[in-house]
C-alpha positions as CSV (number, residue, x, y, z in Angstrom):
1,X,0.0,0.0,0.0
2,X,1.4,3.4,-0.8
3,X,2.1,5.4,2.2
4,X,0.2,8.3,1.2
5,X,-3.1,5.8,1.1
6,X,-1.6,4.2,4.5
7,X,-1.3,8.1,6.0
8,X,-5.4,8.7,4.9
9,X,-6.4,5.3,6.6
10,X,-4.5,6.3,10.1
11,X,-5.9,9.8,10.1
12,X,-9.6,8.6,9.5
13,X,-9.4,5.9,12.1
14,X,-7.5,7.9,14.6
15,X,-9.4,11.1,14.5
16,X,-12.3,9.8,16.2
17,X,-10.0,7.8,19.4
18,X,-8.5,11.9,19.6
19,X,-11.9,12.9,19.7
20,X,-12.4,9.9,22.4
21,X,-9.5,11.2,24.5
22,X,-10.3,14.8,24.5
23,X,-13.8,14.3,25.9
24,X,-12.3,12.0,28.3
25,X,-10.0,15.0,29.6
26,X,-12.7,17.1,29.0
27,X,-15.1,15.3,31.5
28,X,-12.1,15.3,34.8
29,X,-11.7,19.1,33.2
30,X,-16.0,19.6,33.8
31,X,-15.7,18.1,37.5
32,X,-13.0,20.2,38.7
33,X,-14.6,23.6,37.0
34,X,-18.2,23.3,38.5
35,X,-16.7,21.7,41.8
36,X,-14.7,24.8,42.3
37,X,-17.4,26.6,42.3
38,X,-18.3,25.3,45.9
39,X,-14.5,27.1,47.0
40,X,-11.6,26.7,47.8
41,X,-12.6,23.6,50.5
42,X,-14.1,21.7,47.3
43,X,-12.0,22.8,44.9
44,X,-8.6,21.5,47.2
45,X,-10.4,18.0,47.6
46,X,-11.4,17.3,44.3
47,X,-8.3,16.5,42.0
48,X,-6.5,14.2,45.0
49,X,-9.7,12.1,45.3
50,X,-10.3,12.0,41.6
51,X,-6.9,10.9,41.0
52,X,-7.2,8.0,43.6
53,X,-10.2,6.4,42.2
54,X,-8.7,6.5,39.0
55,X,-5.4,5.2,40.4
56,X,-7.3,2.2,41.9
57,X,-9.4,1.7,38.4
58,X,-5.7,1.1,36.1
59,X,-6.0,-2.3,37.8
60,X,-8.9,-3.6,36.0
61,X,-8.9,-0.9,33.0
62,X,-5.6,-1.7,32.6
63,X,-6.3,-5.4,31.7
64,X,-9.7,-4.4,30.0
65,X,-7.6,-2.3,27.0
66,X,-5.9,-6.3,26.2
67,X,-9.9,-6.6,24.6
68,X,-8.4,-4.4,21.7
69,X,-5.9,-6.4,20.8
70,X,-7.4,-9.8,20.8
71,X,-10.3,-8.2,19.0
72,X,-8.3,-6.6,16.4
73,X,-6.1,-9.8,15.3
74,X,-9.0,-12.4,15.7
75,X,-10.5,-10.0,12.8
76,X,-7.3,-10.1,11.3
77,X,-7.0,-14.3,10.9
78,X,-10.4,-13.8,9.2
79,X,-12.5,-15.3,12.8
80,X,-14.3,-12.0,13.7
81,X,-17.1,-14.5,15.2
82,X,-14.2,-14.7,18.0
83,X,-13.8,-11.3,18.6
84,X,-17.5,-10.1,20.3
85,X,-16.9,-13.3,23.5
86,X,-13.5,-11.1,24.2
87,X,-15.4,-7.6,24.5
88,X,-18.2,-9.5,27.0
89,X,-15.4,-10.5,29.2
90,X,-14.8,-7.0,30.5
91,X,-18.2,-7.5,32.1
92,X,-17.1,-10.7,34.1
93,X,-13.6,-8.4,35.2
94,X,-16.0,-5.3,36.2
95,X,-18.1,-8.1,38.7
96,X,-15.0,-9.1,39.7
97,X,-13.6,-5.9,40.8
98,X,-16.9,-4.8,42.2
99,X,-16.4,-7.8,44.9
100,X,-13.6,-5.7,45.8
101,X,-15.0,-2.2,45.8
102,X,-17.8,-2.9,47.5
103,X,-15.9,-3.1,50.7
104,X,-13.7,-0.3,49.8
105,X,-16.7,1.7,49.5
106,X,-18.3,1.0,52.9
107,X,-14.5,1.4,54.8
108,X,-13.9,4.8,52.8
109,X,-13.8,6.7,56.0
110,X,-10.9,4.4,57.4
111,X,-8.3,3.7,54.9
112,X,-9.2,7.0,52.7
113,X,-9.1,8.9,55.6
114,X,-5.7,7.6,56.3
115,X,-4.0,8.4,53.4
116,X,-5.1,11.9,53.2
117,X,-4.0,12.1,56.6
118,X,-0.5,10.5,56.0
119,X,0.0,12.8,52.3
120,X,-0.5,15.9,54.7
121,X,-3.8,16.9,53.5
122,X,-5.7,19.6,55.3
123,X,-8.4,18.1,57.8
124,X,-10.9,20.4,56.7
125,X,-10.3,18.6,53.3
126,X,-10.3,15.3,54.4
127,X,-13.8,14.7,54.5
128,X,-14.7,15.7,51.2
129,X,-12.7,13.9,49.8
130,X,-13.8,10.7,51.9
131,X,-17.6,11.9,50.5
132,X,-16.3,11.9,46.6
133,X,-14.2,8.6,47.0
134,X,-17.1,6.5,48.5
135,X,-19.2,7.2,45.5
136,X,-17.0,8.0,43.0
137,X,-15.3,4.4,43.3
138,X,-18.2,3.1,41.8
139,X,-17.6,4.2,38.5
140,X,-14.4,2.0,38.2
141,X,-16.6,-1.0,38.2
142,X,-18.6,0.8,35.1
143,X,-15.1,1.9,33.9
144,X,-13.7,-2.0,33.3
145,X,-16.8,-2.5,31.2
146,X,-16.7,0.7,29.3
147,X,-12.7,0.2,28.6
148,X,-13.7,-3.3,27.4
149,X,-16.5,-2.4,24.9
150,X,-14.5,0.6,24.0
151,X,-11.3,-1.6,23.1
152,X,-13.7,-4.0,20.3
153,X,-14.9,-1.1,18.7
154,X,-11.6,0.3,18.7
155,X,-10.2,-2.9,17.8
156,X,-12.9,-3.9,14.6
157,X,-11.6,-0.2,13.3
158,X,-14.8,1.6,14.1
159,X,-14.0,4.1,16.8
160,X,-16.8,6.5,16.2
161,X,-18.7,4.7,18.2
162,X,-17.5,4.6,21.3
163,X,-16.8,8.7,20.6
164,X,-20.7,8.9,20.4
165,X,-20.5,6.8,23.8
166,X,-18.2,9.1,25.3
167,X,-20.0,12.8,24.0
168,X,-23.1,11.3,25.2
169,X,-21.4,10.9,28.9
170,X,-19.4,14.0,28.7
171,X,-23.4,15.8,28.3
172,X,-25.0,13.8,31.0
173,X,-22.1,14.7,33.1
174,X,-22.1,17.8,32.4
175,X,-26.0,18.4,33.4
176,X,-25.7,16.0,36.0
177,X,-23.4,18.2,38.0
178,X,-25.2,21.4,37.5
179,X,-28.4,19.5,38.7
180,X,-26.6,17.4,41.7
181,X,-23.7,19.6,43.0
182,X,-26.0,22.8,43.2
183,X,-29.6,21.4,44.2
184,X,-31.4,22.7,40.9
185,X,-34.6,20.9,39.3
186,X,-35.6,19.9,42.3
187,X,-32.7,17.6,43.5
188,X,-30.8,17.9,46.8
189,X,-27.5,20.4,46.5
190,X,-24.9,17.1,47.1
191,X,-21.8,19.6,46.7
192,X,-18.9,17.2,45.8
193,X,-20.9,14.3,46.5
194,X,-22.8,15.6,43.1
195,X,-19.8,15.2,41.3
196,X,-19.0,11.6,41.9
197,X,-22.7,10.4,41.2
198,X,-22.4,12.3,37.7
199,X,-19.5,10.7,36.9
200,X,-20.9,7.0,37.7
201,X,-24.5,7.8,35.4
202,X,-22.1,9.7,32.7
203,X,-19.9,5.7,33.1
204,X,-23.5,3.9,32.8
205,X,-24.4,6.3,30.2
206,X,-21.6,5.8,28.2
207,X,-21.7,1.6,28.7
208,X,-25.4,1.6,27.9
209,X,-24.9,3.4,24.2
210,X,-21.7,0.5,23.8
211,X,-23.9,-2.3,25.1
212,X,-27.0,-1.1,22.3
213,X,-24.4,-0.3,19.5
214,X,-22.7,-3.9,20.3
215,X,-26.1,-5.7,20.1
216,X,-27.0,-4.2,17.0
217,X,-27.9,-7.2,14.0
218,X,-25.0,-5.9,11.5
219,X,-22.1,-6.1,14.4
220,X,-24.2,-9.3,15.6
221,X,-23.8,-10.8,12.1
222,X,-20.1,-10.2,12.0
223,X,-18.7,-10.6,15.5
224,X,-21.0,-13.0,17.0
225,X,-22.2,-10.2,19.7
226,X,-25.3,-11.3,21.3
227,X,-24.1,-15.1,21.1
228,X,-21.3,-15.0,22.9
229,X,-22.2,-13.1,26.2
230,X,-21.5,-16.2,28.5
231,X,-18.1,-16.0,30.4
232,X,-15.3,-17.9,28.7
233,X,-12.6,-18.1,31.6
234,X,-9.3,-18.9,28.7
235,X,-10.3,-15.5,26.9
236,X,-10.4,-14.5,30.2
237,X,-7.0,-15.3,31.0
238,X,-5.8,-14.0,28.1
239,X,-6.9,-10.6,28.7
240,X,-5.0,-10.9,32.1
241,X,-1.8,-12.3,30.8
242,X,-1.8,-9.4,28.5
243,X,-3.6,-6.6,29.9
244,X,-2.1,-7.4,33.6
245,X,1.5,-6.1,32.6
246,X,-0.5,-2.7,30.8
247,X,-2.2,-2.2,34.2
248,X,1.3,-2.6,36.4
249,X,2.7,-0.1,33.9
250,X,-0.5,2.5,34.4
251,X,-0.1,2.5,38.1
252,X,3.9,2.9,37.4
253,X,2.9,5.7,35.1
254,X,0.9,7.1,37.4
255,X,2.3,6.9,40.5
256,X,5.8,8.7,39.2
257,X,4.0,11.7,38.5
258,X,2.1,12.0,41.9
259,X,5.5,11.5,43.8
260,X,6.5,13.8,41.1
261,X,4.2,16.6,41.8
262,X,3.5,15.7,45.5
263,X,7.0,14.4,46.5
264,X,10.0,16.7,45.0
265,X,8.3,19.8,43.2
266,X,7.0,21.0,46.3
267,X,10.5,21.4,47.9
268,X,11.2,24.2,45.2
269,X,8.0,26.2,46.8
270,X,5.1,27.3,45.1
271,X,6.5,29.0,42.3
272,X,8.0,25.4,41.0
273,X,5.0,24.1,41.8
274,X,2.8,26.6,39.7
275,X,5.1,26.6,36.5
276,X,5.6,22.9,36.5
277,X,1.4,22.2,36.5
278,X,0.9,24.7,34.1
279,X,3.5,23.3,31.9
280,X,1.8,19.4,32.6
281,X,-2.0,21.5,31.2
282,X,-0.1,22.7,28.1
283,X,2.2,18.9,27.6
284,X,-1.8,17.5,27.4
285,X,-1.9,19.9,24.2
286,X,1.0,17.7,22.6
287,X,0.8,13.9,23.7
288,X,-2.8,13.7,23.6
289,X,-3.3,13.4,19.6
290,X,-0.7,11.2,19.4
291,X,-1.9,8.8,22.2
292,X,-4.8,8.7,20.0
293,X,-2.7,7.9,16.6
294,X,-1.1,5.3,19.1
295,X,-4.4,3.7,20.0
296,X,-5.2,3.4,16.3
297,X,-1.9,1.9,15.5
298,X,-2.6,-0.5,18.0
299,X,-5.8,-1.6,16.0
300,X,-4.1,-1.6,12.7
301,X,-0.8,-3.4,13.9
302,X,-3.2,-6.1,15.5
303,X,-4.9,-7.2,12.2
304,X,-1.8,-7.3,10.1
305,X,-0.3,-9.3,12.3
306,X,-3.7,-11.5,13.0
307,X,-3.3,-11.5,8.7
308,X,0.6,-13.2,9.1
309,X,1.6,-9.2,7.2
310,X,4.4,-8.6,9.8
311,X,6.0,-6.0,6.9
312,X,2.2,-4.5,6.9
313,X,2.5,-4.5,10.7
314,X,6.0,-2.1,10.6
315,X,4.5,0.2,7.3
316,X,1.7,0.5,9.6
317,X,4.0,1.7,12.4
318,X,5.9,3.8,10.1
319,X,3.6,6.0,9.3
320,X,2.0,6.2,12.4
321,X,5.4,7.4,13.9
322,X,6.1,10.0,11.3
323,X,2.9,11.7,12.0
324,X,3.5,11.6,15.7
325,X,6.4,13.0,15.6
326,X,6.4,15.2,12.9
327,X,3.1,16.6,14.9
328,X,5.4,16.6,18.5
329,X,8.4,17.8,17.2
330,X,6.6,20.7,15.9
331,X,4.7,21.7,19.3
332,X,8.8,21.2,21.1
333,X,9.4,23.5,18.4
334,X,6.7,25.9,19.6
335,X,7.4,25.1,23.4
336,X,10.9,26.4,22.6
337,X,10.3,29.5,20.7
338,X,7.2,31.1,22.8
339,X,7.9,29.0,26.1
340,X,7.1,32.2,27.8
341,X,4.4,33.7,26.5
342,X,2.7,30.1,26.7
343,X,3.1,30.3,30.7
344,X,2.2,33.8,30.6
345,X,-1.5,32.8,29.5
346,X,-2.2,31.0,32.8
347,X,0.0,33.1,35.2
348,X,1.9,36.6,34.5
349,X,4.0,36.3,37.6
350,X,7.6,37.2,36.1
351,X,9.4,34.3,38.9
352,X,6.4,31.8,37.3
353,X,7.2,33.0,33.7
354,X,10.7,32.3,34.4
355,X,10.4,28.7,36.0
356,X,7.9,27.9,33.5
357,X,10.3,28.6,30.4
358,X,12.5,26.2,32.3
359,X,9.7,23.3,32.0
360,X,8.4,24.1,28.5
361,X,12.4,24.1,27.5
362,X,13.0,20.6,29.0
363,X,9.7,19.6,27.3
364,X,10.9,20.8,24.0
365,X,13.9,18.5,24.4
366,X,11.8,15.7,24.9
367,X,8.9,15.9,22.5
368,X,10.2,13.6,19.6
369,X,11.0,11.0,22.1
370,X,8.0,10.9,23.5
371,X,6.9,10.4,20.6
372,X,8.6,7.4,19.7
373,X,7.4,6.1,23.3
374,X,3.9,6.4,22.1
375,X,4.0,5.0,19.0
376,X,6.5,2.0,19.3
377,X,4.6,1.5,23.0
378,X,0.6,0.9,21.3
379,X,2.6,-0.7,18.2
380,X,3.8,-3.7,20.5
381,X,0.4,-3.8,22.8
382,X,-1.2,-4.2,19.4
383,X,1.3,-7.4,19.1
384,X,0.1,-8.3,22.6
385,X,3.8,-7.7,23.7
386,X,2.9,-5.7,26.9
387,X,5.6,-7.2,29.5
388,X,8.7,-5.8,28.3
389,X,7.6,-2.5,28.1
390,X,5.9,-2.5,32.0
391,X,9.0,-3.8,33.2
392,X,11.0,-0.7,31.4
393,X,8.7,1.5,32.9
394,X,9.5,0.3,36.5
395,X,13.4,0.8,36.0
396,X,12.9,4.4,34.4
397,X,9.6,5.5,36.1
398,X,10.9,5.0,39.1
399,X,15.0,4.6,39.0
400,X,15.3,7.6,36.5
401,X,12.7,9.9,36.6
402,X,12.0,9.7,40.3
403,X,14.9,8.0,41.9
404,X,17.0,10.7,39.6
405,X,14.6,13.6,40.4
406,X,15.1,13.0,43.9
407,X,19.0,12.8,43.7
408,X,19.3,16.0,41.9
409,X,16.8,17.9,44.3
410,X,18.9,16.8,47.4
411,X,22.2,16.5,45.9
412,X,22.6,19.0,43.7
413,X,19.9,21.8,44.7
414,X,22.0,24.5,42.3
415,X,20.6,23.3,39.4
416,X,16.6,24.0,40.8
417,X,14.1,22.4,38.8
418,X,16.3,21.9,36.3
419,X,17.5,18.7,37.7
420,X,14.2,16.9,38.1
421,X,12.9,17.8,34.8
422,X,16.5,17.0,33.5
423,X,15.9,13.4,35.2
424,X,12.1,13.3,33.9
425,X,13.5,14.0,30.0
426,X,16.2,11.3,30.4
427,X,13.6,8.9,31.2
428,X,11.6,10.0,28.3
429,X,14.7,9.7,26.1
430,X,15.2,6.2,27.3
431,X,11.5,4.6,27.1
432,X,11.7,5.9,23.3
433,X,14.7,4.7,22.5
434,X,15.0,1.4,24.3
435,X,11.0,0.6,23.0
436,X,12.5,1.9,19.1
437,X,15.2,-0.9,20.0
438,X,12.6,-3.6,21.0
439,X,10.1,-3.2,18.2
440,X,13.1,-3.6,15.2
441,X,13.8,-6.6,17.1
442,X,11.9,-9.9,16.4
443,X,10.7,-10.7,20.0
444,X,7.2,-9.6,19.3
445,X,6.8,-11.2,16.1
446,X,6.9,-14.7,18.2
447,X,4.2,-13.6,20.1
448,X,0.6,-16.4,19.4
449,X,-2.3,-14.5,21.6
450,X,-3.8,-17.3,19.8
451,X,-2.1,-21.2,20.0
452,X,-4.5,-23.2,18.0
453,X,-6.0,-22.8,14.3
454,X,-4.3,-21.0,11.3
455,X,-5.3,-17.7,10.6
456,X,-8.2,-17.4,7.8
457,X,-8.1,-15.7,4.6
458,X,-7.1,-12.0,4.6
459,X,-10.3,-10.4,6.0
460,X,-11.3,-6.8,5.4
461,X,-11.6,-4.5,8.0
462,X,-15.1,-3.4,8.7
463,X,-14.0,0.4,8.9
464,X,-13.3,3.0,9.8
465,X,-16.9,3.6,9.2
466,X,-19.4,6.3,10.6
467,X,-21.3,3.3,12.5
């Protein structure tokens, strides 16, 4: 396939999944605006208690995005019938995980309490956030199932679905927090409380348009949708043995950038910590298209290599990397030249300005190889070759980026916030470089998500489509 035809099908399928990422940002974005709102109380409790539900929901989201890439290469070996029993799985993972949340729920007050309490948090604080955790833990469950269905449409190349899933939620979110924070229509004013039930009828919302859109004849015809909804425990464990290492690596990811922002910016004072969470609102603004070429990628990488087409497998990649970073390269480019004018938007403190450049200059550095991290890192989850990459994200997340970070903060405090966002590029450097390394190797090419039967005829890909 010419590359410029390869270039057009990535665009039209990866659209959409940017569209399906924005909204996601958008709805955490909706939360913390309307919450705030409430003051300064609400406002301080909301992002810390939002951030650990969603810490404890990588666990079963995590496994729950392995659904893509079973889905996408049983619909490569020309067995699509396969692919809908994988999507229903996610349901049997969110039951599951609701054994455990259930308890969590009820005990909020103890071990949510304790935390906050142990981080530092401000007493006044600590309740509200207790309030938003017990409810808002509930939308994990939903989450796991939503990931899941999310993942097969994703995965069958038809991503404008779950978009419609998500706009849908990102609306009833939206008006269920101006109804249930502040008491209007009739409801009681729930203040934060508000927030967290939104967010769990957005999650329903959103599963409930997946679950009709799966059961429709057409996708019934082809996938085998409303005939395999019983639990089939060795797809099961496949979406374990594959998604487990992507959910370790989420809470890696994720847990170096709270000790990050919680654990060593704070010891440069506010200033530091000002510049650097700007410059993390205007990074979203670079690697958030390109996570959602990645998650295309993923798709297109997983039926080639479901086809046998390991050479369409790498074109596929290949264009998918020159679009992230020729898009990447171009916003370090920008971060470079008007680095302070870009803080200057959220904050016109000169000392801000100043620190800021600082940030947006280290993030400049970085942007290509972040760029290959994305890419190369959804190029082998679409080969099902998750473990390598968790297992680098253990050793940088947390030897470089915050083992570093810490060293230069302590050690070497003349270099300011230079030296942990000196540490946090090398680690960029290296997940891009070492993942570049693994994917010209042959490792994931021995990879069989699926041991017995030969891969069918070359199938066609049922989209992208506007379905």
């Amino acid at each position: 396939m010419p590359t410029s035809g390869a270039t057009r099908e990535l665009l039209m399928l990866a659209l959409p999944i940017i569209g399906l990422t924005v909204s996601r940002m958008l709805m955490s974005f909706v939360d913390f605006v309307m919450v705030s709102w409430l003051g300064t109380d609400a406002q301080a409790a909301i992002s810390p208690a939002a951030l650990l539900v969603f810490a404890i929901g990588c666990v079963g989201m995590g496994v729950a995005t392995a659904v893509q890439t079973f889905v996408s290469q049983a619909d490569g070996r020309g067995r699509p019938h396969e692919a809908g029993a994988y999507a229903w799985q996610s349901l049997y993972l969110a039951g599951a995980l609701a054994l455990v949340v259930g308890p969590a729920a009820a005990t909020t007050s103890v071990w949510c309490g304790g935390l906050a309490r142990v981080a530092g948090h401000p007493e006044q604080i600590i309740p509200l956030e207790i309030e938003y955790v017990r409810l808002g833990l509930w939308s994990v469950v939903v989450g796991v199932v939503t990931v899941g269905l999310e993942g097969f449409f994703n995965g069958i190349q038809r991503p404008r679905v779950a978009l419609v899933a998500a706009l849908v939620a990102l609306a009833i979110n939206t008006f269920g927090n101006w109804v249930l924070i502040f008491g209007h229509l009739g409801f009681p004013r729930l203040g934060i409380a508000g927030a967290a039930v939104a967010t769990v009828v957005g999650f329903v919302a959103r599963t409930a348009v997946l679950v009709v859109a799966m059961l429709d004849r057409s996708i019934d015809a082809r996938y085998g949708t409303r005939r395999s909804l019983a639990p089939q425990w060795d797809k099961i464990k496949g979406l374990l043995r594959v998604g487990g290492p992507t959910a370790v690596q989420w809470l890696l990811d994720l847990g170096s950038w709270v000790a990050f922002l919680g654990w060593i910016m704070p010891g440069f004072g506010l200033v530091a910590m000002a510049a650097t969470n700007i410059g993390l609102q205007l990074l979203h603004l670079s690697f958030m298209p390109a996570i959602g070429v990645g998650i295309a990628l993923c798709s297109q990488v997983g039926f080639a290599i479901g086809q046998g087409r390991m050479h369409e497998a790498r074109l596929r990649t290949r264009v998918a990397l020159r679009l992230t970073v020729g898009y990447m390269g171009a916003a370090g480019v920008l971060f470079l030249l008007a680095r302070g004018p870009l803080i200057a938007v959220f904050n016109s403190d000169p000392a801000v300005v100043a620190a800021g450049g600082v940030v947006l200059l280290w993030s400049a550095i970085f942007q290509v190889f972040d760029a290959m991290g994305i890419t190369y890192m959804n190029a082998l989850r679409g080969a099902g070759d998750t473990r390598f990459a968790a297992v680098l994200m253990a050793v940088c997340c947390w030897g470089v980026f915050i083992g570093g970070g810490l060293a230069t903060a302590r050690l070497l405090p003349q270099w300011g916030i230079s030296g942990p966002w000196g540490m946090c590029t090398l680690y960029i450097v290296l997940v891009g470089v070492v993942l570049w390394w693994r994917w010209r190797g042959a490792a994931w090419q021995r990879i069989r998500l699926f041991e017995q039967g030969a891969a069918g005829p070359p199938a066609v890909p049922a989209g992208p489509s506007a379905e």
